[in-house]
DSSP file (Angstrom, degrees, kcal/mol; ACC not computed):
  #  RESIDUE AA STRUCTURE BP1 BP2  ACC     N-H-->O    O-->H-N    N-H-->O    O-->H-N    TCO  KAPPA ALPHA  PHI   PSI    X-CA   Y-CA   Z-CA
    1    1 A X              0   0    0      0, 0.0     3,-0.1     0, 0.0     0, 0.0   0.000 360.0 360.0 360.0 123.0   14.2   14.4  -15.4
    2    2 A X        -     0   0    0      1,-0.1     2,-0.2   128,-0.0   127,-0.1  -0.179 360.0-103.9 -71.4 161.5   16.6   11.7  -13.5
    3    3 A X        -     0   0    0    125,-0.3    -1,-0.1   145,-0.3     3,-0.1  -0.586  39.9 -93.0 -82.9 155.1   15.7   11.9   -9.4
    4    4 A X        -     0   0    0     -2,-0.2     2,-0.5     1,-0.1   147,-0.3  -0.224  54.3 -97.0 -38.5 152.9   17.9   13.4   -7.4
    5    5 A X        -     0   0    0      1,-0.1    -1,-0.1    -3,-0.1   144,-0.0  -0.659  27.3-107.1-122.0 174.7   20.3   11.2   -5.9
    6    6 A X        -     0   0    0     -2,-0.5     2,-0.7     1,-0.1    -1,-0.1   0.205  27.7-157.5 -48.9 163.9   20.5    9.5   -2.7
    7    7 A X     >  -     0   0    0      1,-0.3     4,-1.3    58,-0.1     5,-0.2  -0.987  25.4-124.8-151.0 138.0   23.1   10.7    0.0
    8    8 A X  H >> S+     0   0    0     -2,-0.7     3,-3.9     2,-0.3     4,-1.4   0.924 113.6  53.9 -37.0 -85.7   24.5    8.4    2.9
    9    9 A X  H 3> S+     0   0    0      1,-0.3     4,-1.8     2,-0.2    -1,-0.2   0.573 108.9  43.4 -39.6 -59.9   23.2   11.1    5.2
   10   10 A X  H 3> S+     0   0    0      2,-0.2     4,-0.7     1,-0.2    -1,-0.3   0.368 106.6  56.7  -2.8 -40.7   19.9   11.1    3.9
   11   11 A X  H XX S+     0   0    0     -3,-3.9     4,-1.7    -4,-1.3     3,-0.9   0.878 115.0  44.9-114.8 -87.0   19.7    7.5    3.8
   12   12 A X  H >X S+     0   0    0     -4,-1.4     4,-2.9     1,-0.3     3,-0.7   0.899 110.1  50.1 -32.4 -73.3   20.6    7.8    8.0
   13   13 A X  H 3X S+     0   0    0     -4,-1.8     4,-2.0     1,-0.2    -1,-0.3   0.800 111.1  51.8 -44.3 -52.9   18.4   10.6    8.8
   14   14 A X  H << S+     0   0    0     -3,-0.9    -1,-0.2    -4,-0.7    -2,-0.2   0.857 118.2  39.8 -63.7 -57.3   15.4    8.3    6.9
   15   15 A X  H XX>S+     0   0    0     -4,-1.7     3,-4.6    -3,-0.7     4,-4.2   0.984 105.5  58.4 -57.4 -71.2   16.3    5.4    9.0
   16   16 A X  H 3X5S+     0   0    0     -4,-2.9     4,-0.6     1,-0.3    -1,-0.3   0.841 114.6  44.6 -46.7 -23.9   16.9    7.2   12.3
   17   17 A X  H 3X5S+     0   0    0     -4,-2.0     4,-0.6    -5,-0.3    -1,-0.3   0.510 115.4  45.8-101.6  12.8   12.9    8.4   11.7
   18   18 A X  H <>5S+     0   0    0     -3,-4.6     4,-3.9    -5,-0.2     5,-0.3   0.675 104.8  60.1 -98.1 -22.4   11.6    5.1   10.8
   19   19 A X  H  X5S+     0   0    0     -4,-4.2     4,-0.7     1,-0.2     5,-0.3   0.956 112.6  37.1 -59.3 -60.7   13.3    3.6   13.4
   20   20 A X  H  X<S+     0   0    0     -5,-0.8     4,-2.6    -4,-0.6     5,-0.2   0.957 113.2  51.9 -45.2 -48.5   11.3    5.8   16.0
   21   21 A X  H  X S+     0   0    0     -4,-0.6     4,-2.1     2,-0.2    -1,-0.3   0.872 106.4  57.5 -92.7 -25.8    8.3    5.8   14.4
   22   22 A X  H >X S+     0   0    0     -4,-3.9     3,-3.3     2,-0.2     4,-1.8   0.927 109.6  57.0 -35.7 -96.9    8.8    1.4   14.4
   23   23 A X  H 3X S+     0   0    0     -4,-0.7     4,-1.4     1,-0.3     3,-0.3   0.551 107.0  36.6  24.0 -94.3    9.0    2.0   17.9
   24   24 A X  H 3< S+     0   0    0     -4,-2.6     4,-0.4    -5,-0.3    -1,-0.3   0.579 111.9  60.1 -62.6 -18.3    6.1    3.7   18.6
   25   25 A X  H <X S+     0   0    0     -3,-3.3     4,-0.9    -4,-2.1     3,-0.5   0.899 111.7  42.2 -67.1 -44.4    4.0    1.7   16.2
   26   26 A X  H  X S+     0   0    0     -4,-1.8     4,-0.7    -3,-0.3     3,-0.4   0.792 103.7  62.7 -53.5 -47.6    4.9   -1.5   18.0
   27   27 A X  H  < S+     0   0    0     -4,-1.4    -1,-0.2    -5,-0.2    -2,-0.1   0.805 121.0  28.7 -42.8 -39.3    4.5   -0.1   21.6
   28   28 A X  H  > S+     0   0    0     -3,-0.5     4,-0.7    -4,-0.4    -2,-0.2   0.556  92.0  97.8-123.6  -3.9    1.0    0.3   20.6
   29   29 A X  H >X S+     0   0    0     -4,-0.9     4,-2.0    -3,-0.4     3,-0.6   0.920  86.2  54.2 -23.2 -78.8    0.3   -2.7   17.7
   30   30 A X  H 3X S+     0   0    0     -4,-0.7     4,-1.8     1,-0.3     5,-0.4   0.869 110.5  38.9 -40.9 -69.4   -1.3   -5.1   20.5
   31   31 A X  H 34 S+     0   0    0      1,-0.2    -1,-0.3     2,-0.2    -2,-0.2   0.756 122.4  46.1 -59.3 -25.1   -4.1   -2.9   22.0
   32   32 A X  H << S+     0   0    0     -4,-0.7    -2,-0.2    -3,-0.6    -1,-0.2   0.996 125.0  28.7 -92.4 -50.5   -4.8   -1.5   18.4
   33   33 A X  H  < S-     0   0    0     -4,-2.0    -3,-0.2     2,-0.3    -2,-0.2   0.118  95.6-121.6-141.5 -24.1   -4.8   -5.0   16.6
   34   34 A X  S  < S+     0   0    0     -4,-1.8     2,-0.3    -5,-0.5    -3,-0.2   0.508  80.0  84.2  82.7  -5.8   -5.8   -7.1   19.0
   35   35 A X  S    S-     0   0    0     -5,-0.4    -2,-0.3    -6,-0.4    -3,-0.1  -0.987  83.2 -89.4-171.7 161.6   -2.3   -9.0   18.3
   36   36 A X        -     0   0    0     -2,-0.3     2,-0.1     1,-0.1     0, 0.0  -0.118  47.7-125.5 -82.5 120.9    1.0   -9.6   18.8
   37   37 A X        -     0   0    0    -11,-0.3    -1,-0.1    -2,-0.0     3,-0.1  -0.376  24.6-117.8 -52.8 127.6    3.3   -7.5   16.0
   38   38 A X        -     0   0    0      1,-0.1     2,-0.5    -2,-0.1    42,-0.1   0.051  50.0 -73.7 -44.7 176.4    5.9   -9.4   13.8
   39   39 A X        -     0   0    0      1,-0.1    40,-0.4    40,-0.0     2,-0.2  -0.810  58.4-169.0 -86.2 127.9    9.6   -8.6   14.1
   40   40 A X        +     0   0    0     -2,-0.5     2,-0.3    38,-0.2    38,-0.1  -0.848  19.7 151.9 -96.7  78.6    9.5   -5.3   12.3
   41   41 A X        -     0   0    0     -2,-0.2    36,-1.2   -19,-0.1     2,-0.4  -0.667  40.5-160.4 -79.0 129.2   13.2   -3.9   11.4
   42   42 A X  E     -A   76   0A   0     -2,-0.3    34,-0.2    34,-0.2     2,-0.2  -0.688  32.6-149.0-138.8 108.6   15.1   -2.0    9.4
   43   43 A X  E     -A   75   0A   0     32,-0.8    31,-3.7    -2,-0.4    32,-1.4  -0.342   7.0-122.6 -67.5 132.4   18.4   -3.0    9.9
   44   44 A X  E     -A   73   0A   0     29,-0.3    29,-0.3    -2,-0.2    28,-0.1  -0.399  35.6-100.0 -86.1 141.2   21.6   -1.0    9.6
   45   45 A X        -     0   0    0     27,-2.0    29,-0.2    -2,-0.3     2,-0.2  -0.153  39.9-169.7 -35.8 148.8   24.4   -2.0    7.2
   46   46 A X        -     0   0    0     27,-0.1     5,-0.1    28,-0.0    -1,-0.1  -0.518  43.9 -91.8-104.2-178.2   27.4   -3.8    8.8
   47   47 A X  S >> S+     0   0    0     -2,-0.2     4,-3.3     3,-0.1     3,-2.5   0.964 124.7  55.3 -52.4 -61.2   31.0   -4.8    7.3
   48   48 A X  H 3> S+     0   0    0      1,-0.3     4,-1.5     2,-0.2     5,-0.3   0.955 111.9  35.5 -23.5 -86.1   29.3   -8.0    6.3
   49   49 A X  H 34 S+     0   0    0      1,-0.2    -1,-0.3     2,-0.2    -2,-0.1   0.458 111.0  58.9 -67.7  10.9   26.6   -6.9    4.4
   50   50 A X  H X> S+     0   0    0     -3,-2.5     4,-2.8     2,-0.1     3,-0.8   0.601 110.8  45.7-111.5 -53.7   28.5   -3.9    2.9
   51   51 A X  H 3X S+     0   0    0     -4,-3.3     4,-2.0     1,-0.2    -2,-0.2   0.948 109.0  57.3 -23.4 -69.4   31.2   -6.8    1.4
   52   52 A X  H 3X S+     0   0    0     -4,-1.5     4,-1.3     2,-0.3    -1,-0.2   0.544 105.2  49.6   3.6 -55.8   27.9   -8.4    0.5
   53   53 A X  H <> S+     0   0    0     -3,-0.8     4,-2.4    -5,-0.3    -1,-0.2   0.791 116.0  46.8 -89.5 -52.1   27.0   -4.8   -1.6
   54   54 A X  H  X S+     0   0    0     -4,-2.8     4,-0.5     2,-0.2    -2,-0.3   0.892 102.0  52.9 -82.1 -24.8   30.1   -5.2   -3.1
   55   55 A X  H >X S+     0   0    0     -4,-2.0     3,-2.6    -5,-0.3     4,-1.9   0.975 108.3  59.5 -40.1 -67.7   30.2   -8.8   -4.1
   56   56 A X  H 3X S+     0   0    0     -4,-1.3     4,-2.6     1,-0.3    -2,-0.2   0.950 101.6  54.2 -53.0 -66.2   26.7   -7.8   -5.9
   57   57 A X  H 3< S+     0   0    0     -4,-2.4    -1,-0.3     2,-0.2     5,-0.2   0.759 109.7  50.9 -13.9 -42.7   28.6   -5.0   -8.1
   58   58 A X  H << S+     0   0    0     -3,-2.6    -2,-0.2    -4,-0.5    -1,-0.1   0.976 111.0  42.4 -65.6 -75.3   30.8   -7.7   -9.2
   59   59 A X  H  < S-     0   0    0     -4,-1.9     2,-0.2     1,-0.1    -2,-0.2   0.676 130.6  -8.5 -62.8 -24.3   28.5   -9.7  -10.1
   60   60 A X     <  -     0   0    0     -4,-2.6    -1,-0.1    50,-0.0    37,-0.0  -0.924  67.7 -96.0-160.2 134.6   26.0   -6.9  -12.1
   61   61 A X        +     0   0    0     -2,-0.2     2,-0.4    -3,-0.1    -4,-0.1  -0.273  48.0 166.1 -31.8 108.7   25.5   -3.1  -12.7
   62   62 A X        -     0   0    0     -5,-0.2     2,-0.5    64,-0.0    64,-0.1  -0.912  36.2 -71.5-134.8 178.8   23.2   -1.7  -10.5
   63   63 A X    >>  -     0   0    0     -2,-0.4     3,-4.5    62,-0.2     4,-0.5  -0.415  29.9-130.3 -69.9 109.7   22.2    2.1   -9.6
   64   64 A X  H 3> S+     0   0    0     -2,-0.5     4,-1.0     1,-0.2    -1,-0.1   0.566 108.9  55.6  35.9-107.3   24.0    4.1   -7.9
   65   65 A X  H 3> S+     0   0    0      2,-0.2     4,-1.7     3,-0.2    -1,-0.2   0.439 102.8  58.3 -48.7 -22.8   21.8    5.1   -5.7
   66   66 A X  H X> S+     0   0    0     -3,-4.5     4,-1.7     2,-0.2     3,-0.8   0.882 107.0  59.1 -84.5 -71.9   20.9    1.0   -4.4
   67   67 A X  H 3X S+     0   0    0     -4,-0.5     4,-0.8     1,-0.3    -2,-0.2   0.672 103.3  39.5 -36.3 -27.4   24.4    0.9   -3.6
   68   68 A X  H >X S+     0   0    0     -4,-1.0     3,-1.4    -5,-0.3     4,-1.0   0.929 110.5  62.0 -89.0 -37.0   24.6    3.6   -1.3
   69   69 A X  H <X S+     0   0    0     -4,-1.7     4,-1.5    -3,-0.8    -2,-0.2   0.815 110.0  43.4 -38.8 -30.6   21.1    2.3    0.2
   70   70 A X  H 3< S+     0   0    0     -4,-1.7    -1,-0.3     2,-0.2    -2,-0.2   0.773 107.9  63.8 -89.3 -20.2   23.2   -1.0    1.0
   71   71 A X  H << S+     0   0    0     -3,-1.4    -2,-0.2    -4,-0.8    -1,-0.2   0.930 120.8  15.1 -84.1 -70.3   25.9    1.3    2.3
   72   72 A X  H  < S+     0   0    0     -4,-1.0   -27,-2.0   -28,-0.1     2,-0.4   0.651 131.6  42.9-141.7 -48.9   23.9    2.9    5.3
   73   73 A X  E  <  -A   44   0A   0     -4,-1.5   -29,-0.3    -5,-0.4   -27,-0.1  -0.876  56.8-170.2-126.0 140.5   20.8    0.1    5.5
   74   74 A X  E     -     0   0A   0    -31,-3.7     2,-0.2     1,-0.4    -1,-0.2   0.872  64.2 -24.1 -46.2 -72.5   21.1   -3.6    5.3
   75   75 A X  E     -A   43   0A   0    -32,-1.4   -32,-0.8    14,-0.1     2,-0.4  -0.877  50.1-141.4-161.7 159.7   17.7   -5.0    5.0
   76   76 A X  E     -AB  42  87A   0     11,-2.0    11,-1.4   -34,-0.2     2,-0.3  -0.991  13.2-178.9-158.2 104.3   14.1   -3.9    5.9
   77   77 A X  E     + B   0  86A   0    -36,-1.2     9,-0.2    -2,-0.4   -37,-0.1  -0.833  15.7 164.0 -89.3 130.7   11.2   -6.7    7.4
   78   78 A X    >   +     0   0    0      7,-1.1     3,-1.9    -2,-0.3   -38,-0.2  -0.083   3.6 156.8-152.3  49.7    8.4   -4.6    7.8
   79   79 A X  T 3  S+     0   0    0    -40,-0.4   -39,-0.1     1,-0.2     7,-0.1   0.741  75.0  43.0 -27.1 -34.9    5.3   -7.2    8.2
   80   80 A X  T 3  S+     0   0    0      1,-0.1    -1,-0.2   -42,-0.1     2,-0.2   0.059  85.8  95.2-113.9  29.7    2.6   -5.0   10.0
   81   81 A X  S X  S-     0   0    0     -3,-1.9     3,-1.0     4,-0.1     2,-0.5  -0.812 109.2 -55.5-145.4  63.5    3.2   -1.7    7.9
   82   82 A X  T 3  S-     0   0    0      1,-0.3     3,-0.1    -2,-0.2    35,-0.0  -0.635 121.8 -19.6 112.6-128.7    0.0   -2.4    5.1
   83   83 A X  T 3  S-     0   0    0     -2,-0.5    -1,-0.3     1,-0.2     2,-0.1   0.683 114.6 -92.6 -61.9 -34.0    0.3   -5.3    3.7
   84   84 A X    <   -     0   0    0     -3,-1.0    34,-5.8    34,-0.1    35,-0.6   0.105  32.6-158.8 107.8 138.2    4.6   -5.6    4.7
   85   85 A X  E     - C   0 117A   0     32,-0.2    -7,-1.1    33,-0.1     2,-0.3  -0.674   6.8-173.8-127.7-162.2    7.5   -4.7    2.7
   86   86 A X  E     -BC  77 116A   0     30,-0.9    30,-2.7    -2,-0.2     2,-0.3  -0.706  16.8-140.6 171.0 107.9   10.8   -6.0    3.1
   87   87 A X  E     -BC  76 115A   0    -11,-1.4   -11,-2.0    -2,-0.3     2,-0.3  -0.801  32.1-110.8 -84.9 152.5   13.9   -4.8    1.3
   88   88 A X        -     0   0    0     26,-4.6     5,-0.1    -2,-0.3   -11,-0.1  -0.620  19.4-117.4 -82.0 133.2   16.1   -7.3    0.3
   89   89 A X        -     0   0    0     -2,-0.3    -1,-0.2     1,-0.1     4,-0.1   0.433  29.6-118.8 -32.3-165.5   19.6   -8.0    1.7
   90   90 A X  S  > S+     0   0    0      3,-0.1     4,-5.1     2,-0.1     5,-0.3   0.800 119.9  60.1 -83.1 -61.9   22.5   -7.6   -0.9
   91   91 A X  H  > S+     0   0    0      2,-0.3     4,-2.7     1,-0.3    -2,-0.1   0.805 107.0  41.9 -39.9 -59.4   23.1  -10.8   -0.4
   92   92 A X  H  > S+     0   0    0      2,-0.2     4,-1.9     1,-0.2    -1,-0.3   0.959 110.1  60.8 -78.6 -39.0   19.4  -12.0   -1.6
   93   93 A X  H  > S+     0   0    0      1,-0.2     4,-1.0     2,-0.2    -2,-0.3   0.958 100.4  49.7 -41.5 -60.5   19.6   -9.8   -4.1
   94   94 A X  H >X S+     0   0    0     -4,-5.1     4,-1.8     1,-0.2     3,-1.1   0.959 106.7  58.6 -33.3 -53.7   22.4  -11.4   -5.6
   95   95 A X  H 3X S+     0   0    0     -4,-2.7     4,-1.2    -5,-0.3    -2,-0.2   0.880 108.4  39.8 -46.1 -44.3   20.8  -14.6   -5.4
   96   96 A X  H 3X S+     0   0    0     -4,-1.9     4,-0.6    -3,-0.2     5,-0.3   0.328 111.8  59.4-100.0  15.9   17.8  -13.9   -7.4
   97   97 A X  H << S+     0   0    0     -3,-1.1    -2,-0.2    -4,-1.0    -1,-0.2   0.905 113.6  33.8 -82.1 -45.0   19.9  -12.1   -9.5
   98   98 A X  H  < S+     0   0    0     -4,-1.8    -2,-0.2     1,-0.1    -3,-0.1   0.807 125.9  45.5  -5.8 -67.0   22.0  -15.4  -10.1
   99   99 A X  H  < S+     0   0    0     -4,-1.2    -3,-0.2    -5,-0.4    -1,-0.1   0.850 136.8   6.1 -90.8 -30.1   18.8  -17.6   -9.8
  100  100 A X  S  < S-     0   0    0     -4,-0.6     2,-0.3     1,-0.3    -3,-0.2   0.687  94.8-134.1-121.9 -34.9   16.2  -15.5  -12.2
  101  101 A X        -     0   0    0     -5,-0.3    -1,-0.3    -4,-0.1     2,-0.2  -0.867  53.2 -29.4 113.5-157.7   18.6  -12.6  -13.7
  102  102 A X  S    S-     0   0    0     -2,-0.3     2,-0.3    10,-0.1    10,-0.2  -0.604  82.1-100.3-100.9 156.6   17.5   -8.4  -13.9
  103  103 A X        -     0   0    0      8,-1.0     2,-0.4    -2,-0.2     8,-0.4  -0.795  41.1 -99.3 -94.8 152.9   13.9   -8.2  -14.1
  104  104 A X        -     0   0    0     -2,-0.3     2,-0.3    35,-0.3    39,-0.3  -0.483  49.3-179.1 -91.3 122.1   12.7   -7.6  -17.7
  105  105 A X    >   -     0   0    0      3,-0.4     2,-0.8    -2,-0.4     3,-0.6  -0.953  30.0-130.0-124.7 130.9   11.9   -3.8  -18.1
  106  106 A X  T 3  S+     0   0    0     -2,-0.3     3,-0.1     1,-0.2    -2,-0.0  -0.709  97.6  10.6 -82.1 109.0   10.7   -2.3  -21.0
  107  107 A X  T 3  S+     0   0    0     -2,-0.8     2,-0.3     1,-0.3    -1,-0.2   0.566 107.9 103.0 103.8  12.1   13.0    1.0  -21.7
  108  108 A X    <   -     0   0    0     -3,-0.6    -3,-0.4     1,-0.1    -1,-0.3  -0.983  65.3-147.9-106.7 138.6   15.6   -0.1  -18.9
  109  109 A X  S    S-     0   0    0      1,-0.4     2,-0.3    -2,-0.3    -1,-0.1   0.634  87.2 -12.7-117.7 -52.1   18.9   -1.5  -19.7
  110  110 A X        -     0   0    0     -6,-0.1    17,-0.9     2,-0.0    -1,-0.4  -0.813  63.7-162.7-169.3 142.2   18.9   -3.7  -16.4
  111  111 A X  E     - D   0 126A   0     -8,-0.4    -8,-1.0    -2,-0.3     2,-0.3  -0.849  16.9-142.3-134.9 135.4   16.5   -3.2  -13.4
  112  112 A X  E     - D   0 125A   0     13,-4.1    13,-2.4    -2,-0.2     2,-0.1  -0.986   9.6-129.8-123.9 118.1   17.6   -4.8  -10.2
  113  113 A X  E     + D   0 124A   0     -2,-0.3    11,-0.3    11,-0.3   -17,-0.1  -0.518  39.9 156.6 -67.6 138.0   15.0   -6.6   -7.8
  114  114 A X  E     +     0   0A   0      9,-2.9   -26,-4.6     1,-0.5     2,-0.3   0.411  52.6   9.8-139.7 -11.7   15.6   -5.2   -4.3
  115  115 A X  E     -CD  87 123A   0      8,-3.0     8,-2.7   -28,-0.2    -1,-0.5  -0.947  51.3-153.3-163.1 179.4   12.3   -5.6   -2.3
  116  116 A X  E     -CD  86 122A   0    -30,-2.7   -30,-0.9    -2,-0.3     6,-0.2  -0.946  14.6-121.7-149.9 153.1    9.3   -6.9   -2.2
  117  117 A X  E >   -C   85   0A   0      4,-2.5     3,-1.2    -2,-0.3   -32,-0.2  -0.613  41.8-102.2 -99.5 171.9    5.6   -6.5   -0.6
  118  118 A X  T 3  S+     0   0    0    -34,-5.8   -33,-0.1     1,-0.2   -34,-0.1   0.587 124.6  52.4 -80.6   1.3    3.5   -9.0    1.7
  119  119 A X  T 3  S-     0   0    0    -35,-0.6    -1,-0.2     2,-0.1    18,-0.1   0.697 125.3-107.2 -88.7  -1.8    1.3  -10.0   -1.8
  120  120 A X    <   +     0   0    0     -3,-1.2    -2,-0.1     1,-0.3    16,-0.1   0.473  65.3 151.5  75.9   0.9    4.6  -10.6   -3.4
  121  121 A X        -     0   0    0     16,-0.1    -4,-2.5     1,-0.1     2,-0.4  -0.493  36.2-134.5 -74.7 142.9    5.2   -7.7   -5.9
  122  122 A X  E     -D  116   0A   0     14,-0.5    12,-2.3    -6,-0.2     2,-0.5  -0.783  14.9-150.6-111.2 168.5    7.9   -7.0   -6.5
  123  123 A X  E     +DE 115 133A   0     -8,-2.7    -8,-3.0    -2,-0.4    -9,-2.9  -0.967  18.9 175.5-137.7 134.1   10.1   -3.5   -6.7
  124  124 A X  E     -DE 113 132A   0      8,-4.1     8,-2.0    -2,-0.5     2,-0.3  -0.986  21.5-142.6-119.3 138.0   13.0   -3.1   -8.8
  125  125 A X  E     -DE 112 131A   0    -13,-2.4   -13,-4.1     6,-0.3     2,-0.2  -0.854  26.1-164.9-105.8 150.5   15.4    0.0   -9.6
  126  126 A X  E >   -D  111   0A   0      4,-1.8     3,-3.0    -2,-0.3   -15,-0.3  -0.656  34.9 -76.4-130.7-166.8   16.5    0.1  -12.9
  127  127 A X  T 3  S+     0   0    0    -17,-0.9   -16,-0.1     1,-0.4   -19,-0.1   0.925 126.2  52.4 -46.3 -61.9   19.3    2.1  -14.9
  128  128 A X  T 3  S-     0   0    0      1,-0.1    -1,-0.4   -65,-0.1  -125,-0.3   0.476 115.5-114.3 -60.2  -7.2   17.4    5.2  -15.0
  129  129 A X  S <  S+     0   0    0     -3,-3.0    -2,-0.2     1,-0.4    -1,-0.1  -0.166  70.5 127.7  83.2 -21.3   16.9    5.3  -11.3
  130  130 A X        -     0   0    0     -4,-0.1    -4,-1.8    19,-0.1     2,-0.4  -0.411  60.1-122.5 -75.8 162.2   13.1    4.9  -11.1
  131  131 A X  E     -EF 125 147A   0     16,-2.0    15,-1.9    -6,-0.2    16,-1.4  -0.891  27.0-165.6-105.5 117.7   11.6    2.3   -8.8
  132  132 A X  E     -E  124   0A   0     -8,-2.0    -8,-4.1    -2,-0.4     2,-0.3  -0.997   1.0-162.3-146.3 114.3    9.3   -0.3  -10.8
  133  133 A X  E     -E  123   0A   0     11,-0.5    11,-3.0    -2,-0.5   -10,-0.2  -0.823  28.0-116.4 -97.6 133.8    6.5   -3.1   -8.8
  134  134 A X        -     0   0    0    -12,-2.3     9,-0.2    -2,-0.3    10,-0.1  -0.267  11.8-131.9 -59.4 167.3    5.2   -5.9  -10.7
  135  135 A X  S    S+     0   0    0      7,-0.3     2,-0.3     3,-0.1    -1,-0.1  -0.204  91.0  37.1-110.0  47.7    1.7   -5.9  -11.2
  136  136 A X  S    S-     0   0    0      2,-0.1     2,-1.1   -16,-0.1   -14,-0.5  -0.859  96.4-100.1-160.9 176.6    1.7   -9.3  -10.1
  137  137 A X  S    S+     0   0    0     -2,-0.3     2,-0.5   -16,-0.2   -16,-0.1  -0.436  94.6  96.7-123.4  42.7    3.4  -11.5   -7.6
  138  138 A X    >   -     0   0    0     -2,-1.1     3,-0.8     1,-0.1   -16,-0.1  -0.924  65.5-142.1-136.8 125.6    5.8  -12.8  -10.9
  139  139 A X  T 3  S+     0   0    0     -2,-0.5   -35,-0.3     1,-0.2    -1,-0.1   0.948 103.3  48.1 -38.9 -49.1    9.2  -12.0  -12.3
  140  140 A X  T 3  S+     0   0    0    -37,-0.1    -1,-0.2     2,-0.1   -37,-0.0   0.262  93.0  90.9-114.8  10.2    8.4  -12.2  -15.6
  141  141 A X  S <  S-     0   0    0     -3,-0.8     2,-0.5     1,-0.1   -37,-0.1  -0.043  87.6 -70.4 -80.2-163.9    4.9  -10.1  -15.6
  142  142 A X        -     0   0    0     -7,-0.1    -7,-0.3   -37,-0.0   -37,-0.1  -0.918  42.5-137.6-130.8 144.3    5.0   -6.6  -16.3
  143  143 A X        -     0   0    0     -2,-0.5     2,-0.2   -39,-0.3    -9,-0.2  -0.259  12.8-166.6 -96.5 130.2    6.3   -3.9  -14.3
  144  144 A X        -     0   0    0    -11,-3.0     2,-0.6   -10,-0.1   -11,-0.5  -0.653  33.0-103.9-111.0-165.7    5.0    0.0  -13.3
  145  145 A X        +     0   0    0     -2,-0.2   -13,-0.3   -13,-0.2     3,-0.1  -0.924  35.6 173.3-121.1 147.4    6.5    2.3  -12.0
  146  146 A X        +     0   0    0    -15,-1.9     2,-0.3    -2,-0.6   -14,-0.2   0.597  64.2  13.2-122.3 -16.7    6.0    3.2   -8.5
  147  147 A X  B     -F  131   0A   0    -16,-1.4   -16,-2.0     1,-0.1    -1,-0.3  -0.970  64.7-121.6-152.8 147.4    8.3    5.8   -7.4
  148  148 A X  S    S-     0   0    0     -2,-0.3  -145,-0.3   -18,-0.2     2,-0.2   0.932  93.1 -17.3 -35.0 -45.5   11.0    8.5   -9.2
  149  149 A X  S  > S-     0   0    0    -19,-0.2     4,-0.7  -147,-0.1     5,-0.1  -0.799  80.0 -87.0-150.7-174.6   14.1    7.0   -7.2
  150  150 A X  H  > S+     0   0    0     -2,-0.2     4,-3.0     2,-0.2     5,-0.3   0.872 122.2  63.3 -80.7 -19.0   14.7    5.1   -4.3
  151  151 A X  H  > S+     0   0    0   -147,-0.3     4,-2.6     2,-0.2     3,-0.5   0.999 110.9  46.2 -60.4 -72.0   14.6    8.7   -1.8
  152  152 A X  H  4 S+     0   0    0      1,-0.2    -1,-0.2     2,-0.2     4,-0.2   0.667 110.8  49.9 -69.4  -3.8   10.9    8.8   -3.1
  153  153 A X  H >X S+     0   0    0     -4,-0.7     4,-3.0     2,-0.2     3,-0.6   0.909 110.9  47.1 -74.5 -58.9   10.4    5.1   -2.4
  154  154 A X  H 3X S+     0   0    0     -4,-3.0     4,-2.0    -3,-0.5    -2,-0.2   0.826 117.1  46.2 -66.2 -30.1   11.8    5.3    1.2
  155  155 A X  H 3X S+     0   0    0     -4,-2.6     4,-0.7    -5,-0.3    -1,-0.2   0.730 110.6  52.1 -82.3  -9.6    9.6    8.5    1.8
  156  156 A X  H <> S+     0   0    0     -3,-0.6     4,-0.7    -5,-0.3     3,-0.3   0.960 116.9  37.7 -81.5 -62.2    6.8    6.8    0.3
  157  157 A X  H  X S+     0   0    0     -4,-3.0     4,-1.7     1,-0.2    -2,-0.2   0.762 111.4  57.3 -22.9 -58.2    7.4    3.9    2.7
  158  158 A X  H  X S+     0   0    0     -4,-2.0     4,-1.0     1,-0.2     5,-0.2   0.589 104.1  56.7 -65.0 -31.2    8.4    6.1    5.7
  159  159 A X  H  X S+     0   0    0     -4,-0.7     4,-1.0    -3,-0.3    -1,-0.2   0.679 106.7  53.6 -88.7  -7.3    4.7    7.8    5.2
  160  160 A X  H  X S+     0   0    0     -4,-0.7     4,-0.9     2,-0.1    -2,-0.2   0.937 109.1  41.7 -77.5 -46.4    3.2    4.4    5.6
  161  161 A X  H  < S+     0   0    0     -4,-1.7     4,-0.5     2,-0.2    -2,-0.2   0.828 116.2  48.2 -56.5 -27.5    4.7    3.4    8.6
  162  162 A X  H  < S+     0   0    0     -4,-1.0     3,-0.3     1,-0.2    -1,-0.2   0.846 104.2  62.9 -96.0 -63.4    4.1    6.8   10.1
  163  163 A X  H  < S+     0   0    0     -4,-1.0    -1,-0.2    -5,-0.2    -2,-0.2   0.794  97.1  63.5 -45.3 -18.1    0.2    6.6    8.7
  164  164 A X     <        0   0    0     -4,-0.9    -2,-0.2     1,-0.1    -1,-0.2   0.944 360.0 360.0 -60.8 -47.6   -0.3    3.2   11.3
  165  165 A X              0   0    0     -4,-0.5    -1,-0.1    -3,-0.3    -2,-0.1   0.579 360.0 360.0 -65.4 360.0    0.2    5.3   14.3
């Protein structure tokens, strides 16, 4: 069964409670940690980076569902949130599509790298919608799957950050 898919509003609403809950992780980072928090963001789409989104269309088929993620969110640093994840711009996404290609998925058509963790895995969506992390810190290693869609990826996320406080 394909995931549901993603809706702008949805996509907002996700943000507007990571943003908060950034917020209040940070306030309270230092005393808990003993040290200062990294820039932790998740940055909202612009004109720029929604050009950006569209440039990356041009260049390759990707899902749906990452496109409306670029539509609503830019990019995501999130250093002090496990290990850190960090969606990727458009913009870097293009690049390592360009520099490395889709990453090679068995039983997707083309899987598009879009983020990463602080070991290096990487997460890709691919054709079918599901979310697939290397099990290593390599392009060309092989890939599970880690969430249905990208909605259960961002909630998955959103319950890490929210698990800190």
């Amino acid at each position: 069964m394909p995931p549901e898919r993603l809706d702008v509003e949805w996509v907002r609403s996700w943000w507007e409670q990571a943003d908060a809950a950034l917020t209040k992780l940070m306030s309270t980072f230092l005393p808990t940690h003993g040290f200062p928090p990294g820039d932790n963001t998740v940055t909202l789409a612009t004109d720029d980076s929604r050009r950006t989104t569209d440039a990356l269309v041009d260049l390759t088929p990707i899902h749906s569902d990452l496109t409306t993620l670029y539509r609503v969110i830019s990019e995501a640093c999130l250093p002090d949130v496990d290990s850190g994840y960090f969606i990727h711009s458009a913009a870097t996404a293009g690049r390592h599509v360009r520099e490395y290609g889709p990453a090679r998925i068995e039983g997707e058509s083309i899987a598009l790298v879009f983020a990463s963790d602080g070991v290096g895995c990487l997460f890709a969506v691919g054709d079918s919608g599901q979310v697939w992390k290397s099990t290593t810190a390599s392009w060309s290693d092989d890939f599970e799957v880690a969430a249905a869609g990208l909605q259960d990826f961002l909630e998955q996320l959103g319950r890490r950050i929210v698990n800190q406080l």
